[in-house]
MARRO-899346 format. One line per field, with one value per residue (C-alpha): residue in three letters; residue number from 1; x, y, z. Coordinates in nm, 2 decimals. Layout:
res: c(ALA_...)
n: c(NUM_...)
X: c(X_...)
Y: c(Y_...)
Z: c(Z_...)
END
This chain:
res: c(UNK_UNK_UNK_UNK_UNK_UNK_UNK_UNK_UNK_UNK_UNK_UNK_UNK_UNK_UNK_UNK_UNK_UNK_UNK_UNK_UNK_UNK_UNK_UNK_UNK_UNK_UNK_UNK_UNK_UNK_UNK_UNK_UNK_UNK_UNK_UNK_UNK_UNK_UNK_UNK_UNK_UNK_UNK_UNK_UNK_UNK_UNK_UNK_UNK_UNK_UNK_UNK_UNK_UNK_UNK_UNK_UNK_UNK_UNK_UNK_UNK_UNK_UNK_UNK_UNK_UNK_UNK_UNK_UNK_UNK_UNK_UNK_UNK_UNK_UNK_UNK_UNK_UNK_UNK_UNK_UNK_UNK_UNK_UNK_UNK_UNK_UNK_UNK_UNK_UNK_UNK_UNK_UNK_UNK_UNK_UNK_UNK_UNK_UNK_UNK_UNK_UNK_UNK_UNK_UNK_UNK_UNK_UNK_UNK_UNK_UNK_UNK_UNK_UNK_UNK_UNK_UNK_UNK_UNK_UNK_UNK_UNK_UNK_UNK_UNK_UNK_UNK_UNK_UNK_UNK_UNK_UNK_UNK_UNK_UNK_UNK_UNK_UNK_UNK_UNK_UNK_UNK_UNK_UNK_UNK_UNK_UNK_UNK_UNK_UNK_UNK_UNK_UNK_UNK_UNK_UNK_UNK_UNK_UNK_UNK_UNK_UNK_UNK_UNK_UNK_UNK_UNK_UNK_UNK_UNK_UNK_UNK_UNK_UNK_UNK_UNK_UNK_UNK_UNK_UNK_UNK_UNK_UNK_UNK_UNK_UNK_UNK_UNK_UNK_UNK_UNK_UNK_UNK_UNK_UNK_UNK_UNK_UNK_UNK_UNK_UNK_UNK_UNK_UNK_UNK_UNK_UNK_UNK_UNK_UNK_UNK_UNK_UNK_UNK_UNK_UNK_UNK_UNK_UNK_UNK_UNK_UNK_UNK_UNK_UNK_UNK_UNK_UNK_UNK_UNK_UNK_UNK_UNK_UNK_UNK_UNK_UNK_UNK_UNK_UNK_UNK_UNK_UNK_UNK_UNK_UNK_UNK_UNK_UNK_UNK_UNK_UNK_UNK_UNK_UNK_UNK_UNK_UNK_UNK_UNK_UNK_UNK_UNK_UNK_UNK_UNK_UNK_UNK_UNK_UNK_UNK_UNK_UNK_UNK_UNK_UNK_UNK_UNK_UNK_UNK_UNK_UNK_UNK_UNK_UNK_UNK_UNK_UNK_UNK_UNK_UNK_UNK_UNK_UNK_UNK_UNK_UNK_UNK_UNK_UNK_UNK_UNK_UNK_UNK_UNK_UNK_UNK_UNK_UNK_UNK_UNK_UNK_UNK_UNK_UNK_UNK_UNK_UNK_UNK_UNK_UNK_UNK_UNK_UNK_UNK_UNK_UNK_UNK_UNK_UNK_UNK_UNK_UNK_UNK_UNK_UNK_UNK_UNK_UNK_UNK_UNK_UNK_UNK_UNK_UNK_UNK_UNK_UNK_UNK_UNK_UNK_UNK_UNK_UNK_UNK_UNK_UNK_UNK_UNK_UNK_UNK_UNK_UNK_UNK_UNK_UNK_UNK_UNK_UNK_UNK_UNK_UNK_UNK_UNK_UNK_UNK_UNK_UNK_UNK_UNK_UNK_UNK_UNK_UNK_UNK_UNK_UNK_UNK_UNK_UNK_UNK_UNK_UNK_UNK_UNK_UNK_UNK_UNK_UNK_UNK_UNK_UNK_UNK_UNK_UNK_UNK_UNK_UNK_UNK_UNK_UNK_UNK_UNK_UNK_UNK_UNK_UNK_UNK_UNK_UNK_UNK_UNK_UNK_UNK)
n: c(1_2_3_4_5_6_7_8_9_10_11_12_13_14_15_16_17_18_19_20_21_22_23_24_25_26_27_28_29_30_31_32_33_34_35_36_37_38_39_40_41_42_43_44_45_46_47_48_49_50_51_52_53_54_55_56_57_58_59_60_61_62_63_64_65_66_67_68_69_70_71_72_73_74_75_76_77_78_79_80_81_82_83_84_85_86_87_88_89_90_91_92_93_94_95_96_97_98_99_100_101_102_103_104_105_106_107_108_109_110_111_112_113_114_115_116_117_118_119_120_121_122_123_124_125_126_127_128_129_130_131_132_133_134_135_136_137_138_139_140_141_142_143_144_145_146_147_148_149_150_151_152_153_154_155_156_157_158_159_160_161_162_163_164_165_166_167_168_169_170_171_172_173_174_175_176_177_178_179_180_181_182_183_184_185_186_187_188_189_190_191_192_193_194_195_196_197_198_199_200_201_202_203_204_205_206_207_208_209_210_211_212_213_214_215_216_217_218_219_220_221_222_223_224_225_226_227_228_229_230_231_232_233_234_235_236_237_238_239_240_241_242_243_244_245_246_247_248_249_250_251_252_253_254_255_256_257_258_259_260_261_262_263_264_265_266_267_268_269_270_271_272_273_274_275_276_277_278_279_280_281_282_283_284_285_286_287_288_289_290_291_292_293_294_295_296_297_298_299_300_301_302_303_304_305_306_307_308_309_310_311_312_313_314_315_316_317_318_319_320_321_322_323_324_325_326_327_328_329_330_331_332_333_334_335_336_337_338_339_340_341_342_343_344_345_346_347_348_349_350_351_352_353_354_355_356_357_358_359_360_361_362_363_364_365_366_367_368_369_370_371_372_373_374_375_376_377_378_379_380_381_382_383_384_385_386_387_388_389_390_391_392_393_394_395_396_397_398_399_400_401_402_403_404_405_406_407_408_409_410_411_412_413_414_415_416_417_418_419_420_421_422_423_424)
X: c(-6.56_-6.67_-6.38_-6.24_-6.38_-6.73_-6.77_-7.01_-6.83_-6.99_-6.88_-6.53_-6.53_-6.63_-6.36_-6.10_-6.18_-6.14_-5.75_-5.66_-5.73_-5.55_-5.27_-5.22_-5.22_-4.95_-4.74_-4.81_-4.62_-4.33_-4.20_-3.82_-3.83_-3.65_-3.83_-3.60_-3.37_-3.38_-3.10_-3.10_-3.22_-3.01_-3.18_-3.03_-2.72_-2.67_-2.72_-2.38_-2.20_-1.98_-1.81_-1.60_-1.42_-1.43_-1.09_-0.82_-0.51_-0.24_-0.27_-0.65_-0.53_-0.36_-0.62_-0.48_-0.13_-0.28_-0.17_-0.47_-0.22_-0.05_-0.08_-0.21_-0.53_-0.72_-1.05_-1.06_-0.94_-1.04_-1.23_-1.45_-1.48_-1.63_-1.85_-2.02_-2.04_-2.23_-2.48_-2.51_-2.51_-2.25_-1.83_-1.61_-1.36_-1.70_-1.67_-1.47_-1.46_-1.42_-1.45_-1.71_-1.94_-2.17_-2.26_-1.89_-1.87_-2.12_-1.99_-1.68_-1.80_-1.99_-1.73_-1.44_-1.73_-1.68_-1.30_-1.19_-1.56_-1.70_-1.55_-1.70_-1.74_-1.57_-1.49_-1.54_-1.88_-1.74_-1.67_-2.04_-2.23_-2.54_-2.57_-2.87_-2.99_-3.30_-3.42_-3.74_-3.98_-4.00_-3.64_-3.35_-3.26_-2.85_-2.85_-3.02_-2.73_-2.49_-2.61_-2.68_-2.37_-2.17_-2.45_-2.67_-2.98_-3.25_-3.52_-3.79_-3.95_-4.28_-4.19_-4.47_-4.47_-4.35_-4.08_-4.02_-4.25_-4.05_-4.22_-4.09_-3.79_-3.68_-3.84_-3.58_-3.29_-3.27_-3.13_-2.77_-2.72_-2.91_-2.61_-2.78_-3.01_-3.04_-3.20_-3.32_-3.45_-3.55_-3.76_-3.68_-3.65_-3.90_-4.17_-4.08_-4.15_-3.96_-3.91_-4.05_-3.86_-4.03_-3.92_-3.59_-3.54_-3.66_-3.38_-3.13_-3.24_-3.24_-3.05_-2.98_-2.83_-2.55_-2.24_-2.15_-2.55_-2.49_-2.77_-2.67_-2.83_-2.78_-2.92_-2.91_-3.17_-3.06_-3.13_-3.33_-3.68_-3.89_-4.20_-4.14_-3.90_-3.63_-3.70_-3.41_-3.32_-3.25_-2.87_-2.83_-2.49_-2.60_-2.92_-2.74_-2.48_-2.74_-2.81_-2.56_-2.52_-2.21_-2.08_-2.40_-2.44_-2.30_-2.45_-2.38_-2.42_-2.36_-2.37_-2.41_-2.79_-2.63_-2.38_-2.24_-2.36_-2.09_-1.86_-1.96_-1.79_-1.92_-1.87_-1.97_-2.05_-2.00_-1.83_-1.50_-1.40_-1.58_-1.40_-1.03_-1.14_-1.23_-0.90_-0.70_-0.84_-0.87_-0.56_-0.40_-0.60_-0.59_-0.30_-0.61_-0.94_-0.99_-0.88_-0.95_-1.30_-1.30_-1.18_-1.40_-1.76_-1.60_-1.58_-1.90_-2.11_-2.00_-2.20_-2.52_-2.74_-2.59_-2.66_-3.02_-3.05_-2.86_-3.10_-3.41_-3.32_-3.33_-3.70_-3.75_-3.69_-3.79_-4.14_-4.32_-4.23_-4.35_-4.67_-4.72_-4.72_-4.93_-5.21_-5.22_-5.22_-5.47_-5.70_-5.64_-5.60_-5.73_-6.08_-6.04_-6.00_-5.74_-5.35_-5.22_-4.92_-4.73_-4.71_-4.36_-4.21_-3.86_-3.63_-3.62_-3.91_-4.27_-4.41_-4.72_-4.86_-5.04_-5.31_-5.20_-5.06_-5.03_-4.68_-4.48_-4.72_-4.78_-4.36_-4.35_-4.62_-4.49_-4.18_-4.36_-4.46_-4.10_-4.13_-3.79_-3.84_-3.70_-3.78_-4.09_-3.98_-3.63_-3.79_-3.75_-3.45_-3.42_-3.60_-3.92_-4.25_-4.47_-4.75_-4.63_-4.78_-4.49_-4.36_-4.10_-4.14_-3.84_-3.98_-3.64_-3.48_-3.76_-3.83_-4.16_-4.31_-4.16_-4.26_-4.63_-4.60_-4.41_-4.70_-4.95_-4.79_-4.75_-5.15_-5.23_-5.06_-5.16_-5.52_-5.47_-5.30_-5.58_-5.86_-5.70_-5.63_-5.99_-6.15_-5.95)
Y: c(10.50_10.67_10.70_11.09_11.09_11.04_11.22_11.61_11.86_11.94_11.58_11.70_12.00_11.80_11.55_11.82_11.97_11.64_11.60_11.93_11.86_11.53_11.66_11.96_11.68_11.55_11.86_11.94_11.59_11.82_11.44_11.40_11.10_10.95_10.75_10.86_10.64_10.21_10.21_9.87_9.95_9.88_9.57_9.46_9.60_9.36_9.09_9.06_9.22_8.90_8.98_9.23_8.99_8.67_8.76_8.70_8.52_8.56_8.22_8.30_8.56_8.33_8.15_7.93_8.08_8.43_8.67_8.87_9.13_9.21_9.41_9.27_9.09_9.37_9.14_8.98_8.71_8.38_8.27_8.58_8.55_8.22_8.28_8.53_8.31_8.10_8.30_8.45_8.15_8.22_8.12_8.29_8.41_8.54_8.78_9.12_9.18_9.56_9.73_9.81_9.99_9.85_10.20_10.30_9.99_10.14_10.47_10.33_10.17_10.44_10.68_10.42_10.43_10.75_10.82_10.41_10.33_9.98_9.64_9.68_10.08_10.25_10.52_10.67_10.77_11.13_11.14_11.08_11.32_11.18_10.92_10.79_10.56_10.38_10.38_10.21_10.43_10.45_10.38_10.42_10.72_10.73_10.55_10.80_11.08_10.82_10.92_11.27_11.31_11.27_11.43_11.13_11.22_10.98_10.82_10.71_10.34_10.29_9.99_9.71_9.39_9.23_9.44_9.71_9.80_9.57_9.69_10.03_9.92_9.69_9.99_10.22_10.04_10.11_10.40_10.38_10.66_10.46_10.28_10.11_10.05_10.08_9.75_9.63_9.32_9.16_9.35_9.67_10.02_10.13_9.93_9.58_9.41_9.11_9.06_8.80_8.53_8.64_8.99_8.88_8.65_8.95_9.18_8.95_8.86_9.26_9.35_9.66_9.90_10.06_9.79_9.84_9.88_9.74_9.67_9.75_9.50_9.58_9.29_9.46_9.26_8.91_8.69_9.00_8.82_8.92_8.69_8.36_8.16_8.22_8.31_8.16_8.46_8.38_8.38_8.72_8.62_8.29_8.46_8.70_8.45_8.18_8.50_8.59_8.85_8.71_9.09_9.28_9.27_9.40_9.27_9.37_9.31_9.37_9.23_9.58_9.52_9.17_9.24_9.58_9.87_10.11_9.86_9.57_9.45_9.51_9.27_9.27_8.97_8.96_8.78_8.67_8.92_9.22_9.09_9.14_9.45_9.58_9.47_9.64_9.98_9.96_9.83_10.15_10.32_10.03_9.82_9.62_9.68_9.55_9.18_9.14_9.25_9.01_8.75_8.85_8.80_8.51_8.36_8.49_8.42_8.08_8.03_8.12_7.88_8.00_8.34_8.31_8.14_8.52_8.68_8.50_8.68_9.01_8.94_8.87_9.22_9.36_9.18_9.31_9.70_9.66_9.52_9.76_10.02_9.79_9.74_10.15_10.24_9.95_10.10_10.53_10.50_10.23_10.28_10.64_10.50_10.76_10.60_10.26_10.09_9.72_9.49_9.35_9.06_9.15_9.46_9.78_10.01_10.03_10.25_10.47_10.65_10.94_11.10_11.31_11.62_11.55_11.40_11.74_11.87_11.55_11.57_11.93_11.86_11.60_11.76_12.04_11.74_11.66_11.34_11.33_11.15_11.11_11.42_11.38_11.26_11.15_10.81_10.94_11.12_11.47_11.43_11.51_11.27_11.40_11.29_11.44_11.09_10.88_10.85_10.61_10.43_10.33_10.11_9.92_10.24_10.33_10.18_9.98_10.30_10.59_10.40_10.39_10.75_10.83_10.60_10.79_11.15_11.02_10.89_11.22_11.43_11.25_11.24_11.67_11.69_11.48_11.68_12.05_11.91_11.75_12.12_12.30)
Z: c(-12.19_-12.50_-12.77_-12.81_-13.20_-13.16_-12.85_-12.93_-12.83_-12.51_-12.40_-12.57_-12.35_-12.00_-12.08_-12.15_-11.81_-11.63_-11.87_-11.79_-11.36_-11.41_-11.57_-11.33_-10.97_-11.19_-11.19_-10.84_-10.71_-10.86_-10.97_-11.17_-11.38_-11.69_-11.98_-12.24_-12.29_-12.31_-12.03_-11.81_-11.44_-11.10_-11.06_-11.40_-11.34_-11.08_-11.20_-11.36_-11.14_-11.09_-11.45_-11.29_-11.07_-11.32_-11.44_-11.16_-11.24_-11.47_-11.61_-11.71_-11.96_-12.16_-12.38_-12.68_-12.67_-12.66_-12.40_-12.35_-12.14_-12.49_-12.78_-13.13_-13.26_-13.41_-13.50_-13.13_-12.92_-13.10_-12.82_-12.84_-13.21_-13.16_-12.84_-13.11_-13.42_-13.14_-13.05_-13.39_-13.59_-13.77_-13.88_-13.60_-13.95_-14.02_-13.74_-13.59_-13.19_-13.15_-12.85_-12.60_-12.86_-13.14_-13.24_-13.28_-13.55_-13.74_-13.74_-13.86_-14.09_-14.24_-14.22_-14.45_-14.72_-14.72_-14.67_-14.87_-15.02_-14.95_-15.03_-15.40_-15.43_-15.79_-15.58_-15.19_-15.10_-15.07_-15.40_-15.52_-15.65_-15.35_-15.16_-15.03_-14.73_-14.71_-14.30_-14.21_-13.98_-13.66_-13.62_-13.39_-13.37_-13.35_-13.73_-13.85_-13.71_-13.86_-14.14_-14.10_-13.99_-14.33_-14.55_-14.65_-14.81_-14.60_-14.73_-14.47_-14.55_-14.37_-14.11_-14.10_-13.83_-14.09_-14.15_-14.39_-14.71_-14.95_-15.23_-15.21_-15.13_-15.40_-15.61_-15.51_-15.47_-15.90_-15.81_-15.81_-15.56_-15.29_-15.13_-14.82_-14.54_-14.20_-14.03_-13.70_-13.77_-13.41_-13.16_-13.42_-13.20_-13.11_-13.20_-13.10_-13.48_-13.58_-13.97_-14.14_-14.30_-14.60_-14.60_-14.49_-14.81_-15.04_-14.87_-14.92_-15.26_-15.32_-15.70_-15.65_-15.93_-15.68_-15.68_-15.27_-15.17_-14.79_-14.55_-14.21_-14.00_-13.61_-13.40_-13.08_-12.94_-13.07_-12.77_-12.54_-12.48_-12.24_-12.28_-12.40_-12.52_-12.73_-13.06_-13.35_-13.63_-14.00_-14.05_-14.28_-14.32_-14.53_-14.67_-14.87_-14.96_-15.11_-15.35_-15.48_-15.27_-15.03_-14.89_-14.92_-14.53_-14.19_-13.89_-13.54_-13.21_-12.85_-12.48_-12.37_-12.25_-12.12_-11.91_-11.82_-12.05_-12.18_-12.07_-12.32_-12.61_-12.98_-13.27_-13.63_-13.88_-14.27_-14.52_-14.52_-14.80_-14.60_-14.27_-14.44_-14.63_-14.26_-14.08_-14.33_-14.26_-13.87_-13.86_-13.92_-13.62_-13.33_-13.24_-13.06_-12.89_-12.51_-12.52_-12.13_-12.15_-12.47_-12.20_-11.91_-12.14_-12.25_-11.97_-11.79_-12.07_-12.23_-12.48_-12.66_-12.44_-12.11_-12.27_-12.33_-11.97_-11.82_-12.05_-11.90_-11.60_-11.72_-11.85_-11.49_-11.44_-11.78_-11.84_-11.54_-11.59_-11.96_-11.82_-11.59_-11.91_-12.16_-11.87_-11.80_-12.16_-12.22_-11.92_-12.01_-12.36_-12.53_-12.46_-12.57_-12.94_-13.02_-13.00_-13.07_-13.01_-13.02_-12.73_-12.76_-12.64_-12.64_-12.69_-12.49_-12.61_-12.68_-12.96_-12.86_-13.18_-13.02_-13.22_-13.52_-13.45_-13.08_-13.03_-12.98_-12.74_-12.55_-12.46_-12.37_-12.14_-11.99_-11.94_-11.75_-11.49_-11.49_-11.72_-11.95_-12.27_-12.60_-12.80_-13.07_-13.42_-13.31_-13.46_-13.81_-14.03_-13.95_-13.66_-13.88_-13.80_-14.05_-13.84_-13.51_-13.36_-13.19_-12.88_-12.78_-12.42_-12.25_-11.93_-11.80_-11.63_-11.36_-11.08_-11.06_-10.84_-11.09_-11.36_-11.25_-11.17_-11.53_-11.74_-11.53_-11.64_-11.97_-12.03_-11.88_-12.11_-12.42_-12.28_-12.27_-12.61_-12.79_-12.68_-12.74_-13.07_-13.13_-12.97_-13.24)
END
């Protein structure tokens, strides 16, 4: 298969013809089907089904003189604080349990700098004259609305494999008005990069001119292999403290994609200072999040090694659906020389870079066949991809079926876009 670029027009013009009857037996199947999100499918949802009912007796909800029944403990359940240090390798007085939502942790977060400011701010973000975030690109989405949300100006960082451009980044942090970053450092959304322990050591050896610059480091995907073994992360938490940087960082995490979506539970991790600058402000809005969900994951998931072992059967699930994608793309597409994207190992997404100018147009056609997925340039702040080139795959929801049908619609549509584009 010749690649789009080099093809003379008349073979531009054949191959259109041939796109444009492919994509139309796609519309006829008149097909539904949802890429648009990372949700976990049935078959995943399953699996820990047995969490529901782990919790039975009264005696159970009394852990270490703690009535989990009761009122009180804003930060967690000890047990749950630990079960977290665990898996993320850090002090459980290092760590806050909230409730079922990682993103609501950030939000709150976000919102006390601006109502309180951070642990070491001269004043609340809202009283600023700007205040800037740095977000590496392609990123998730819902930081960037964070963000959005309370006026940020953001400032997108091109995102590398081995994280993001550190050059630019310890260039801009000299501006005082740049008070943070957004980070996902392990299987980032969407394209599935893991930062180096290189660029890791230069963020947390960042000096930057703003006294409460925090990085916001959401681990979502921690422990969520799908090919392989487990891969060990560098502790943030210690990283920042070995430079003199001790409550620079928030990390956070979830066992949403572990155990029950929506009905997880949601911690962060910082220094002990951060921690206790924390609990004094939720205090005044929680008498305590969910201690029996604290105490149900607790006791379904143990540890971190029994983790990784219930997470090896989600990759089970996971690995062959993202194989499925990789081989079609790798059969339509990759020959065609026009697109690239990552083969990850872990997380919940695959990044397809489209060719320029296509990436609008290949999701409104693909919508027409009745393929939902996440709109073009949600990757980036304002929902602005200056390239109009990424797409973001979400494989785990479909069924093995739908989701050959889906990647079929999708190839289809990109295959269309690329050569109206090239035809001018």
């Amino acid at each position: 298969m010749k690649p789009l670029k080099e093809m003379t027009h008349d073979e531009l013009s054949i191959f259109y013809q041939n796109a444009k009857a492919e994509y139309e037996a796609c519309k006829e199947k008149g097909l539904k089907l949802d890429m648009s999100r990372g949700k976990p499918g049935s078959e995943q949802l399953d699996l820990t089904i047995d969490i529901l009912t782990i919790l039975n007796s009264a005696e159970q909800c009394k852990v270490d003189g703690v009535d989990a029944r009761n009122y009180g403990i804003v930060d967690g359940l000890p047990v749950c604080k630990a079960l977290f240090a665990d898996i993320l390798s850090v002090k459980p007085t290092q760590v806050f349990v909230g409730g079922n939502s990682s993103l609501n942790l950030m939000y709150d977060i976000i919102s006390k700098a601006y109502t309180h400011g951070m642990l070491h701010s001269e004043k609340p973000w809202s009283k600023l004259d700007e205040v800037k975030f740095l977000c590496p690109v392609p990123g998730y989405d819902r930081h960037f609305r964070i963000s959005e949300h309370f006026g940020t100006k953001l400032i997108p960082i091109p995102l590398n494999e081995n994280g993001p451009d550190m050059d630019m980044v310890e260039e801009l942090v000299k501006d005082s008005a740049v008070r943070g970053m957004w980070c996902v450092p392990k299987y980032s959304n969407p394209d599935g990069f893991i930062y180096s322990d290189e660029t890791i050591k230069r963020i947390a050896s960042l000096k930057p001119a703003a006294p409460d610059f925090t990085i916001m480091w959401d681990n979502a995907y921690c422990v969520h292999e799908f090919d392989g073994d487990f891969i060990p992360f560098v502790n943030i938490i210690d990283e920042c403290e070995k430079y003199g940087n001790p409550d620079m960082v928030y990390q956070f995490c979830s066992t949403s994609k572990i155990t029950v979506p929506g009905s997880g539970v949601a911690c962060f991790s910082s220094s002990e200072a951060n921690i206790d600058y924390q609990r004094s402000l939720i205090t005044f809005q929680t008498i305590g999040y969910d201690k029996m969900n604290q105490l149900r994951t607790v006791l379904y998931l143990k540890n971190r090694e029994h983790t990784i072992e219930i997470m090896k059967k989600h990759a089970q699930i996971l690995k062959p659906k993202f194989d499925a994608v990789i081989e079609y793309l790798d059969k339509e597409i990759a020959p065609l020389g026009f697109a690239r994207y990552h083969k990850p190992k872990g997380g919940y997404f695959i990044s397809f870079n489209t060719l320029e100018g296509t990436a609008t147009r290949t999701i409104d056609l693909a919508k027409e066949a009745g393929l939902v997925m996440t709109p073009a340039g949600s990757a980036f702040p304002y929902k602005h991809d200056p390239d109009d080139t990424n797409i973001r795959i979400a494989p785990s929801l479909p069924s093995p079926d739908e989701l050959t049908l889906a990647t079929e619609i999708l190839c289809a549509c990109a295959k269309l876009a690329a050569a109206e584009k090239l035809l001018g």
